[in-house]
N, C-alpha and C positions, 0 to 999 in steps of 0.2 A: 504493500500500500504506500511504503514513501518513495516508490517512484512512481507512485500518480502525480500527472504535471499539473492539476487543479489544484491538488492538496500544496503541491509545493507551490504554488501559487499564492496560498492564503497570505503570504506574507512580502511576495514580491514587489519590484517597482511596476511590473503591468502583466497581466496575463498572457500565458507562455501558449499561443495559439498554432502554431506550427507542431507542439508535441501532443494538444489534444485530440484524442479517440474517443469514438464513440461507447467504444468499454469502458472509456476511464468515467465515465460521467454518475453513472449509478450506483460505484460504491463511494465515490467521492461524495455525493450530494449525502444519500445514509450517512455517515459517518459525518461530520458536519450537520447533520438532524437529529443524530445519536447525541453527539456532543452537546449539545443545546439542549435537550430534553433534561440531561443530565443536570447541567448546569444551572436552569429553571426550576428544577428541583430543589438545588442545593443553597437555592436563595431563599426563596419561599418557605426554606427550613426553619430559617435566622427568627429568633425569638426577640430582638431590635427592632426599632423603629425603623421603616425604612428611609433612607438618606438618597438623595441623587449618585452621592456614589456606591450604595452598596446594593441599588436595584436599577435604576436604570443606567449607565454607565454599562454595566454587565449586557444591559438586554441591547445598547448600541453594538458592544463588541458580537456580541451572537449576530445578529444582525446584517454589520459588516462582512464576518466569513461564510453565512448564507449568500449573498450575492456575492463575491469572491469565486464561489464555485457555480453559482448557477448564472452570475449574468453573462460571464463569456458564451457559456451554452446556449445561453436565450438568443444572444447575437448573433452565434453562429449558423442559429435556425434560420434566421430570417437571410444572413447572407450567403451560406454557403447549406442550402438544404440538399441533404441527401436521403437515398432511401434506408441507409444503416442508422442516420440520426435520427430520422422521423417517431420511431416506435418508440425509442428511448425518450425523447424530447417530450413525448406524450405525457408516458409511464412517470418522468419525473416532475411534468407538471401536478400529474394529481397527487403525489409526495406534497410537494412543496403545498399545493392548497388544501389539503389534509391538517399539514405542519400548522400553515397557518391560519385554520378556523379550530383546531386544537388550543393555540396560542390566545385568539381572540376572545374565546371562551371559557380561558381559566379562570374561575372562580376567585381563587386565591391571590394570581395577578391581579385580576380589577381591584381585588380590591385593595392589597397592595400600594397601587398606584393610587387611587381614591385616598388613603389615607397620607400618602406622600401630598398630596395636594393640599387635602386639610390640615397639615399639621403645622408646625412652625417653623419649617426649614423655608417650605414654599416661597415665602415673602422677600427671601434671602437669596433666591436662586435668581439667575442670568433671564432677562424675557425672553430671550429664545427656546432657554432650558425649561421656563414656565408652557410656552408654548408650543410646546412637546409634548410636556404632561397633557394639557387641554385636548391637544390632537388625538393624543392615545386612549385618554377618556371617550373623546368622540365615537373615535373608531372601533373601541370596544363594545359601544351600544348600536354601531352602525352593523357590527359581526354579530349579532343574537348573544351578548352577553350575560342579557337581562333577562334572555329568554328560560322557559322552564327548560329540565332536561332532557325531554322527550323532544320540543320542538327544537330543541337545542341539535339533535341529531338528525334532524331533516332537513334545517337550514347546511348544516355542515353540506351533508348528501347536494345540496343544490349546487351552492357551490362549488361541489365539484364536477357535479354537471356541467355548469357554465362557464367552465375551464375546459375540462371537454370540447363543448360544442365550439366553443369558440376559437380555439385550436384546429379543429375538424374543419370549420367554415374556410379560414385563412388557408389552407392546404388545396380543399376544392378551388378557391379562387387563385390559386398558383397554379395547379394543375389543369385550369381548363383558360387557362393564358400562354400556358407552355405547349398544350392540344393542339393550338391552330399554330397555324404559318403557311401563307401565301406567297409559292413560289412564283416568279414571270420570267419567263424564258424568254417572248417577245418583247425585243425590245420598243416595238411603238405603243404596249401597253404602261411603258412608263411616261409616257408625254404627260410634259406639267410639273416633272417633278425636277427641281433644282442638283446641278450637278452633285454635289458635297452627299445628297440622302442618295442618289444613286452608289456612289463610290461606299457607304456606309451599306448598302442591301449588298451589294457586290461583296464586300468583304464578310457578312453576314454569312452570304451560302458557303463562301469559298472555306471559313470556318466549320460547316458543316456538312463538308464534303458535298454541295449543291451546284449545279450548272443553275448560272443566270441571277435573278437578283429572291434576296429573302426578306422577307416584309410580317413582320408580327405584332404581339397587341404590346407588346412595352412600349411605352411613350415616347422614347425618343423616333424608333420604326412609323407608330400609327399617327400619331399626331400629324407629320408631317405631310406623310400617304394621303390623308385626312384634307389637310392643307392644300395640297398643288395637284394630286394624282386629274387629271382628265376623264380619264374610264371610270365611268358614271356606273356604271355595271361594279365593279372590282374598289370602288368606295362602296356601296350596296353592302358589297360580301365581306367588308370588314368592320362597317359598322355596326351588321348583322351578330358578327362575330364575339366584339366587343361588349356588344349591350346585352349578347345574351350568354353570357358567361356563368359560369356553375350553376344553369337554370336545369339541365335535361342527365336523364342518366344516372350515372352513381357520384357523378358528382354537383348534382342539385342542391343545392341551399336552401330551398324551401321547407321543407319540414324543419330543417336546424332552426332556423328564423322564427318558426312558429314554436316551438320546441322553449327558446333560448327566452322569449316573449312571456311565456309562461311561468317559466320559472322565476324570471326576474318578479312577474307581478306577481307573485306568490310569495319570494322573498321578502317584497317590500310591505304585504299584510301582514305576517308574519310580527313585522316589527311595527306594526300600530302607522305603516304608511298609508294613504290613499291608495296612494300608484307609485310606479319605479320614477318618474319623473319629480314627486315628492322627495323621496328617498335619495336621486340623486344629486337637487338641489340644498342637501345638509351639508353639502361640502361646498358648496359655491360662490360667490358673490352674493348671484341673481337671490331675489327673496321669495319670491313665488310663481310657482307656473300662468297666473295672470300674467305676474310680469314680463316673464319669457314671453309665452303666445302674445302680448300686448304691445312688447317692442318689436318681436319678428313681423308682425302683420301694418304693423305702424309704417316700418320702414319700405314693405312691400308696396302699401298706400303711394306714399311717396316717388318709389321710385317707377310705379306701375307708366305713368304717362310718357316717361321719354323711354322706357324699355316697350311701348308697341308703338311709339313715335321708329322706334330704330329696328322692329322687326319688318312693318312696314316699308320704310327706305329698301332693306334686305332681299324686301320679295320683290320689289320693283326694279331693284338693280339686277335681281336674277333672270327676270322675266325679261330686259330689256335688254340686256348686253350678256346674260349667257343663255339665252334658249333657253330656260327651264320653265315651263308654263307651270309647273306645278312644283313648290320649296319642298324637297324631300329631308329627313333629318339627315341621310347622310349626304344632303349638298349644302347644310348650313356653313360647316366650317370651312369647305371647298369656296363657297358663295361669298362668305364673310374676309376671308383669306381676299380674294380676289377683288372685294369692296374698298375693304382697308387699303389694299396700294392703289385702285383707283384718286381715294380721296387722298391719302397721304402719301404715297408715291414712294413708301416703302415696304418691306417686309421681314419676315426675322431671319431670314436666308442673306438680304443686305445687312445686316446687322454682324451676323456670327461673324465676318473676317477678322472683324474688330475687338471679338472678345474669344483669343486664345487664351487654353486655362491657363499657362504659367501667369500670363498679364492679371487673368483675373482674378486668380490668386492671390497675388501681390498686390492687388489694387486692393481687396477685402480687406488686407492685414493693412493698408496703408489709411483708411478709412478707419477701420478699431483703434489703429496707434493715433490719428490725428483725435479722436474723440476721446480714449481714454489713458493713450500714455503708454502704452504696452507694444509690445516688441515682438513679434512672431518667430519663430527660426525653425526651420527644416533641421531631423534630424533621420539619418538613416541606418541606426544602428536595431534598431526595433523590429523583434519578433513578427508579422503581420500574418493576415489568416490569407491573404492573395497580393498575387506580385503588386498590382495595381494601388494596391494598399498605400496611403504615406502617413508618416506621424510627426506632426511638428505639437511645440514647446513654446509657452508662453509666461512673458520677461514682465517685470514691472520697471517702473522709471529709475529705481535703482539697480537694476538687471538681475534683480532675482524670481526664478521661476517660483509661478504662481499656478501656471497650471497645463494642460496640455491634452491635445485630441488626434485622433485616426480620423483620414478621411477618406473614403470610399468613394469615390464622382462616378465608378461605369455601369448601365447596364450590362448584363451578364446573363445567361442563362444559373438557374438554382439559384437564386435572389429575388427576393420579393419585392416589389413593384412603386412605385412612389418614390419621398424622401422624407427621410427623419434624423432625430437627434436623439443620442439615448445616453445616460449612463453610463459610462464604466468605471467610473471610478467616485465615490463625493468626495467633497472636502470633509474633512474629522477632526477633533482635538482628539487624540487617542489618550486612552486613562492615564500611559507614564509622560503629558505633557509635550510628544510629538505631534507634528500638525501632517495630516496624510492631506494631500495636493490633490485636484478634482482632473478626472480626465474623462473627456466625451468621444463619443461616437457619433459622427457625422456621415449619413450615409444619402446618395443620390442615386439618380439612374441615367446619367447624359451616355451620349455618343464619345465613343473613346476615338483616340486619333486614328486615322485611316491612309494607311501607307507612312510616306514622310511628313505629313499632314498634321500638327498638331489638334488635337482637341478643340473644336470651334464650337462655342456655346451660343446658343439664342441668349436674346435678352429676358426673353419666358424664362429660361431657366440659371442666368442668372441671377435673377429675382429668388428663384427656388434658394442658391447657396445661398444667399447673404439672407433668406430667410432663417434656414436652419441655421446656422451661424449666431444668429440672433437668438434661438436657442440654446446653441452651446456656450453664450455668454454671460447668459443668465445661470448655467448654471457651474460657470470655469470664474466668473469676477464677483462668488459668491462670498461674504468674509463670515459667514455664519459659521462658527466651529462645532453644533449641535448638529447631530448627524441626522436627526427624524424633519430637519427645517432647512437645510442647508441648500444652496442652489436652486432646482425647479419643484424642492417637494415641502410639502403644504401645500403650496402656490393654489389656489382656487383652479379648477379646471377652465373655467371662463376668463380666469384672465393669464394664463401662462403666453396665450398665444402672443400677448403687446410684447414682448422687447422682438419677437421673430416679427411680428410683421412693422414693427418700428423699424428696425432696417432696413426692410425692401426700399424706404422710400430715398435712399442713396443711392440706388438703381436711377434715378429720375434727376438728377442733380448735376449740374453739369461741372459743376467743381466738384465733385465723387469723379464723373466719367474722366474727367482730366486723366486723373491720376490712373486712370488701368487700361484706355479704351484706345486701343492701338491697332492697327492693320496689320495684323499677324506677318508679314511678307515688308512690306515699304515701314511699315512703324509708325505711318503716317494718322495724326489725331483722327478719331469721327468726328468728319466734316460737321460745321455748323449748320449746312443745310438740312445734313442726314439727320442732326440731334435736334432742330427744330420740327421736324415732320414727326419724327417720335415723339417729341414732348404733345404736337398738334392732336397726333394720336393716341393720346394714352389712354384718354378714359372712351374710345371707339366701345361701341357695346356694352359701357358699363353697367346700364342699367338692366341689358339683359344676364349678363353677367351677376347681377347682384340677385335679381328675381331668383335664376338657378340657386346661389349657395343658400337664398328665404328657403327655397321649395324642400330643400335636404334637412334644414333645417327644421323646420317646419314639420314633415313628415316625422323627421325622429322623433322629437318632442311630442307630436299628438299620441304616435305611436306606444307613446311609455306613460299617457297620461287619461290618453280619450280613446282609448283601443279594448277591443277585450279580443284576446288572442282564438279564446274558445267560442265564440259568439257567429252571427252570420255574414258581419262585414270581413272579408281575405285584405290582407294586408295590401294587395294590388290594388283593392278600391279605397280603400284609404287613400295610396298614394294618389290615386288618380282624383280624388277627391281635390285633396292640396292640391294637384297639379292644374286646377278649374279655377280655385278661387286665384293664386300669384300667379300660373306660369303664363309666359305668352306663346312660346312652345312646348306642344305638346307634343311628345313621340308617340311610335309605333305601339302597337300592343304589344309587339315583343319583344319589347323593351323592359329587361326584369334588372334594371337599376339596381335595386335592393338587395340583388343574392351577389352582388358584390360590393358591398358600401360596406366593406370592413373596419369603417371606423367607427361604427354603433355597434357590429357584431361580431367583433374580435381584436377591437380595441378599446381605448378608454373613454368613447367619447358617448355613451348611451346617454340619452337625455342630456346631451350635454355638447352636438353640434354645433348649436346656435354659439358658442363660445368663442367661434372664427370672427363674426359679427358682433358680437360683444365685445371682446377683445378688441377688434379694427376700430371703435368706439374708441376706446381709451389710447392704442396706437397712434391715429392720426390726430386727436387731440394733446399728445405729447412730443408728437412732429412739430404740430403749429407751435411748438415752444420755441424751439430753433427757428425756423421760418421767421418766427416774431425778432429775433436778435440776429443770428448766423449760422450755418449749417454744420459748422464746427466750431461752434462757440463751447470754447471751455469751461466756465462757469454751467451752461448749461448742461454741458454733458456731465459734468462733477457732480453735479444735480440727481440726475439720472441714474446713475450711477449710484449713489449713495442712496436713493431714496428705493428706484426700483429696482434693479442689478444686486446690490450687493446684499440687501437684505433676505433675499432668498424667500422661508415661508414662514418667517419669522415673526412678521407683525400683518396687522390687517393690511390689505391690498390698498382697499378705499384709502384708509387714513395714510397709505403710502403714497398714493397719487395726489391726493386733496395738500401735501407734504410738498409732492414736486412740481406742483399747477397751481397751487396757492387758491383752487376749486374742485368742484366737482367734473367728470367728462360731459361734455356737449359733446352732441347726435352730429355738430356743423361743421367741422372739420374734416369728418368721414363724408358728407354727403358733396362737400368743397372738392375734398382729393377725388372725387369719384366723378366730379361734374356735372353735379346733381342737383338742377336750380326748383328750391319748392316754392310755390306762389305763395301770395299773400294770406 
């Protein structure tokens, strides 16, 4: 067992991912659950008072070597899935959720901890250390704590169901996006499409031992397909593809969904909730499901008249200048592609020259150091789980390292889809007074370089980095040394999303683009022309653009509040419900959206979508801060910085923004950056 590289890990500077096996995972996780059990015990013995140091301090260190040995695992699910790690990855999720509604439900810890709170140390303790205890109280009542002991083993049982299914869902929707791929052999089936995605299919089959070009549903492939393809037929068949993903077969989503639905709302009775959208606004900002449904439909209101002002234009520019007598879903973004360079006389294929990764790279890190002081540096002596892999290391104004992430930018086949930030490491005061350093995981899906070609990024998806980015700063310039508050955790789900999409909006700045936005070849600036037609175009579509993230939203939310799983309305009339009153497009019937919206149903966002939009609330109302003085104004970002960066989930959000805005967020900021003029 001590050449398990997990176990040797507990105490390393980073996870040794190059010596991890799929065998080592299962006795490593036992053994680190054995431990801890043990250890839980040996507290809860102690006939003392409990002290922050002789009960929680203990339960951060357990804590810590639980994800030590399972979050490399978890990551490597999502990036490098195989069919040896699938089964194990399972097996030890429902360990680990086992472990933890065991834990949630010890009698003896709650109360434990309940009396650390009432006693007399409390008043004495650090507000972060306070608001950990508070957390843990929460979380304790939010895990069937309170509950008797019978129901106490049902809730457990669910729980582990909806680890299950929601595992099971994410796999179906990997697997039935790895199912398709659209070869073309002919070559005038690619008319439309920009040389750069051609040389990217080409190198795709050539990868896959294929004649001709390979075209699949990963975003960087379909988007683009999407975008320029001409074969009005062969867009059909991939947005066909796309939208009906994990719907047919053995890899269907639908029962899961219906399944996952019911549990949740049984959960949430269970513990004296209405509904799971009750249950999962105890953690949130938002204060009541009015409120959600009253801001998500409010802003729909709003933004209703210039989103069928611009679907309109849409159908008439398609009808007049591309033949299409009738807007199919899969000619919108072909139609819309095509609108946009009419009116703005660009596209994001003009753009990519100009944002190769090393440049943009270097421009992201030159943007964080002019706002916060901090020093970026590439280091290549690091373990990685793929060549592609890099790990740089982050300096403060004194040049001492502060904290440091992997960055992942390619799609790949056996990686899962989107982009995110995650975990690998928090920031800690450890019990002997050392300070353990925060390191992230930054993972994307771009287009990797093709031939001698470096890596050419859309400005879509550099908006993507410097979004997740914005996450991993929030949780790398975190100074919380409490490990249950440190970085992005507390953080309300509804507001994590402001520092990540606080940054996007240095994407739009033309003192940001200075500094990164170069002609990969001549080195030559983006022209002022080219940067004025993009700024002309930026909010193109916004309002149909915002209507879609209401309708996701929107759907979630009802779904977890105004739904009965077992009743006569199917989740499909639901959606298509919401999709009558916000949307101004409406898709096909066979459009089963929902058996891929893995961000309600296998990740953390249940009842908790609208959070993208809530968050962009409070984002671009702390844009217009800068805006109001300078885009790199120092005092402002030291602001920021201190008030919402560094504090992690340590104090209230609100009283941390009303801190750094000297108010409350205004709705007018968001609706300003989106172009979104409301009458009188």
């Amino acid at each position: 067992m001590n050449e398990n590289p997990l176990l040797q890990g507990l105490n390393a500077e980073l996870p040794p991912f190059p010596q991890i096996r799929p065998e080592h995972v299962l006795p490593a996780l036992d053994t680190v659950l054995n431990e801890s059990r043990a250890e839980l015990k040996r507290l809860l013995q102690s006939e003392q008072a409990p002290t922050w140091q002789s009960l929680m301090q203990p339960m951060e260190t357990m804590e810590e070597r639980i994800g030590r040995v399972w979050g490399p695992v978890s990551h490597l699910n999502s990036v490098c899935d195989s069919d040896a790690l699938r089964p194990i990855h399972q097996q030890c999720l429902m360990k680990l959720t086992a472990y933890q509604a065991e834990l949630a439900q010890n009698e003896a810890l709650y109360a434990a901890i309940k009396a650390l709170r009432e006693g007399p140390e409390f008043a004495r303790l650090a507000d972060d250390q306070q608001q950990m205890i508070e957390y843990a109280l929460r979380d304790f009542r939010l895990s069937g704590a309170e509950l008797p002991k019978e129901k106490k083993a049902r809730f457990t049982e669910i729980q582990m169901r909806l680890s299950e299914l929601g595992s099971t869902f994410e796999q179906h929707v990997l697997d039935a996006t790895r199912a398709f791929e659209l070869v073309i052999g002919d070559e005038a089936d690619l008319a439309g499409l920009p040389e750069t995605i051609r040389q990217a299919a080409e190198q795709r089959a050539r990868e896959e031992g294929k004649e001709g070009w390979l075209f699949t549903l990963d975003a960087p492939s379909y988007i683009p397909f999407m975008q320029y393809a001409e074969n009005r037929a062969l867009r059909q068949r991939m947005y066909t593809a796309f939208v009906s993903r994990a719907s047919e077969g053995e890899l269907d989503n639908s029962p899961i969904i219906t399944e996952i639905l019911a549990l949740r709302q049984q959960a949430a009775a269970m513990l004296g909730f209405r509904h799971y959208g009750d249950y999962s606004l105890a953690t949130k900002m938002a204060g009541s499901t009015d409120e959600v449904i009253g801001f998500l439909r409010e802003l729909a209101q709003k933004t209703r008249p210039m989103a069928d002002q611009e679907l309109e234009e849409l159908r008439a520019f398609a009808t007049d200048k591309l033949g299409l007598e009738r807007l199919e879903a899969w000619d919108i973004t072909y139609a819309s592609e095509h609108l946009r360079q009419k009116k703005y006389a660009y596209s994001q294929q003009d753009l990519k020259p100009y944002f190769p990764e090393d440049q943009v790279l270097a421009g992201l890190f030159a943007v964080a150091g002019r706002l916060y002081g901090i020093r970026i540096r590439a280091r290549d002596d690091v373990p990685v789980w793929h060549e592609d892999v890099r790990f740089f290391e982050i300096f403060d104004t004194n040049d001492e390292k502060i904290a440091a992430f992997y960055l992942d930018p390619y799609a790949r086949a056996h990686k899962r889809g989107g982009a995110w930030m995650d975990e690998c490491i928090s920031r800690w005061r450890r019990p002997d007074g050392s300070l353990q350093l925060p390191v992230a995981y930054l993972v994307c899906n771009f287009d990797a370089p093709v031939g001698k070609t470096p890596a050419l990024w859309t400005h879509d998806e550099v908006l993507t980095l410097f979004h997740e980015f914005g996450h991993g700063l929030h949780h790398m310039l975190t100074r919380v040394d409490t490990l249950g508050v440190s970085g992005i955790r507390g953080v309300p789900w509804d507001a994590v999303e402001l520092p990540s999409q606080f940054m996007e909006n240095f994407c739009w700045e033309q003192e940001a683009l200075d500094l990164f936005a170069r002609h990969y070849e001549s080195g030559e600036p983006l022209p002022d022309a080219l940067f004025d037609r993009m700024q002309a175009g930026r909010n193109f579509q916004s309002g149909m653009h915002m209507l879609r993230q209401i309708e996701f939203a929107l759907f979630d939310f009802l779904l977890h509040s105004d739904f009965d799983p077992g009743g006569d309305t199917s989740v499909q009339a639901l959606l298509d419900e919401v999709r009558r009153e916000v949307a101004v497009v409406i898709p096909p019937a066979f459009n089963h959206f929902q058996n891929s919206f893995s961000h309600i149903f296998a990740g953390g966002y249940a009842a908790g979508y609208y959070s993208y939009k809530w968050a962009e609330v409070l984002s671009s109302d702390a844009f217009s801060a800068f805006e109001e003085r300078a885009i790199f104004d120092p005092e402002t970002a030291a602001e920021f910085r201190d008030h919402i960066l560094a504090v992690g989930g340590s104090r209230d959000i609100m009283d941390a923004f009303v801190d750094f805005r000297g108010r409350k967020p205004s709705v007018d900021a968001l609706l300003r950056h989106s172009g979104i003029t409301v009458g009188p």
